[in-house]
C-alpha positions in Angstrom: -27.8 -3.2 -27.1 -25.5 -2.8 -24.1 -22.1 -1.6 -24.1 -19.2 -3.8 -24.9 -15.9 -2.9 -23.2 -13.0 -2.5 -25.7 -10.4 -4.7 -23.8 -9.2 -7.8 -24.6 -9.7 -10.3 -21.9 -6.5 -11.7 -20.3 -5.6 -14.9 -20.5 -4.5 -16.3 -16.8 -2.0 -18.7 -16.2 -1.3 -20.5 -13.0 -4.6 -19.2 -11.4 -5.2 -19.8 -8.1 -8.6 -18.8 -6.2 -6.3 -19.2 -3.1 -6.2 -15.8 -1.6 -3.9 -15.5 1.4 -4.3 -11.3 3.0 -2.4 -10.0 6.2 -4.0 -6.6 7.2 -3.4 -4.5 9.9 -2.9 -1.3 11.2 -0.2 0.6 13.0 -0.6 3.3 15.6 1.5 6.0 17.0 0.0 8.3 19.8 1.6 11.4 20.9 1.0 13.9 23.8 1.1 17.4 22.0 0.7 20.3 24.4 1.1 23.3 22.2 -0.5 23.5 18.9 3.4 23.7 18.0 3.9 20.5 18.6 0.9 19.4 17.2 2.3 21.0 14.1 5.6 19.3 14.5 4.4 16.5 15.5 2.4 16.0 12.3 5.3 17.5 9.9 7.4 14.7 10.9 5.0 12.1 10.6 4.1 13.3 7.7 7.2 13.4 5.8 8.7 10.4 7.4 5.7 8.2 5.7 5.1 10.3 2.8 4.1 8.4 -0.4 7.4 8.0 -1.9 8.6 6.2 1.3 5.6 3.8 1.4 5.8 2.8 -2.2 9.6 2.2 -1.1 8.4 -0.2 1.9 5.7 -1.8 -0.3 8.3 -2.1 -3.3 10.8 -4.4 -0.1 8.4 -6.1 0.5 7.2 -6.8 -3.3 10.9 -8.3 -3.3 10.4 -10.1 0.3 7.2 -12.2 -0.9 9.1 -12.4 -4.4 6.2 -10.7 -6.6 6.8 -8.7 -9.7 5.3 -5.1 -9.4 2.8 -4.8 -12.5 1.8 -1.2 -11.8 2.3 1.5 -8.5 -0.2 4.3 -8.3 0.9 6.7 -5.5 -0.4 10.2 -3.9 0.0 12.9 -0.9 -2.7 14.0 0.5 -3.1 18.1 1.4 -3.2 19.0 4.9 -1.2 15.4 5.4 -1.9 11.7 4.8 -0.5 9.3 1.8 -1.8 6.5 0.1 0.0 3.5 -1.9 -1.6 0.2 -4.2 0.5 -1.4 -6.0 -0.6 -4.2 -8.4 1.4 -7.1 -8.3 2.1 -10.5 -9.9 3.6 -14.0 -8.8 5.3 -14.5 -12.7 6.9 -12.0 -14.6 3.9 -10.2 -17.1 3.6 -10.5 -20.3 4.9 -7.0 -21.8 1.6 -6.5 -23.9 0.1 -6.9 -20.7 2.7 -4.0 -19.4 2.6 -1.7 -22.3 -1.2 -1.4 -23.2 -3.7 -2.4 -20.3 -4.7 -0.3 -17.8 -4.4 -1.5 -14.0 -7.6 -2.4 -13.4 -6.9 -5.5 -15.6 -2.9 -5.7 -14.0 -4.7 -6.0 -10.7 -6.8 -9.0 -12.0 -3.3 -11.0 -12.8 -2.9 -11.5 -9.0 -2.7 -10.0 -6.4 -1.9 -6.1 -4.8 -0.1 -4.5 -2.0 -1.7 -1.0 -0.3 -0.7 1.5 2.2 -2.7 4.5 3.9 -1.9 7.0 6.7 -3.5 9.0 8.8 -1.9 11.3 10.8 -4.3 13.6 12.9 -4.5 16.0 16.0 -7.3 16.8 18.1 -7.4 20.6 18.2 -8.4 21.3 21.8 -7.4 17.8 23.9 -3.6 17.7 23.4 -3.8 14.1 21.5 -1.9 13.8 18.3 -2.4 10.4 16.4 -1.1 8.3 13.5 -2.2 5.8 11.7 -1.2 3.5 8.6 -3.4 0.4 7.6 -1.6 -2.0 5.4 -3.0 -4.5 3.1 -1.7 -7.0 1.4 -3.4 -9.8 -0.4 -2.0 -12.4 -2.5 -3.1 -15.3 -5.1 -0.8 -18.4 -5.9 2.5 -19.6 -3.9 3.5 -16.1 -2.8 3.1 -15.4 0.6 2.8 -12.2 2.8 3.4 -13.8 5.9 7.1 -13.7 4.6 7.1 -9.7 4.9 5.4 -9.7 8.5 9.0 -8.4 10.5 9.5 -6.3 8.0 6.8 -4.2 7.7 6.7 -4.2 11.4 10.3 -2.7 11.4 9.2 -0.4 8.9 7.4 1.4 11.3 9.0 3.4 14.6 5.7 3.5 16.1 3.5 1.9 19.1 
């Protein structure tokens, strides 16, 4: 007998297999000489996209493509680095759907919006790097071409 999941399944409205993703990444390279500017270098990069400023960015642009944010899940990362998904949805949700499901099934409504870095130095060559890949895919008449500038000034990077 196999194993039967105990949620309900969700009822989708206005359904569209229509996916529409923009993904890309954005670099910043940096010439660090002394492993104190490696150091510095990496502090400020890492607190000037920390998690709470890319859930920020990805909440603007939730409100550029006009999506309602279902669920955010968020986290640092020790020595550095941050990662952001946030589950969205073209219609507002239904507050069951809110209150008692867990996001796997939120991110099943439509669509999501995610943000990684990677900042990193090389210890012996002088080359200090950053890195954030963005993702954002969507179902139905939202768009994330509409957040496209945005994101782009988001980020004071090459």
């Amino acid at each position: 007998m196999g194993v039967r999941s105990s949620l309900k399944k969700l009822k989708l409205h206005g359904f569209n297999n229509l996916t529409k993703s923009l993904s890309f990444n954005i670099y910043d390279i940096c010439y660090t000489e002394t492993r104190a500017q490696r150091r510095e270098y990496i502090e400020y990069i890492d607190e000037a996209y920390n998690a709470e400023r890319l859930t920020q960015i990805l909440t603007d642009v939730s409100d550029i493509i006009g999506a309602n944010i279902l669920n955010i899940a968020h986290q640092d990362y020790d020595p550095q680095g941050a990662s952001v998904t946030m589950m969205i949805s073209e219609e507002n949700a239904h507050p069951d759907l809110l209150s008692s499901a867990p996001s796997i099934v939120a991110h099943l409504d439509k669509s999501h919006l995610t943000a990684h870095t990677y900042p990193e130095s090389h210890p012996d060559g002088g080359i200090s790097t950053f890195r954030a890949d963005l993702d954002i895919s969507t179902c139905g008449k939202i768009s994330p071409l509409k957040a496209l500038n945005f994101l782009i000034d988001s980020f004071d990077e090459d």
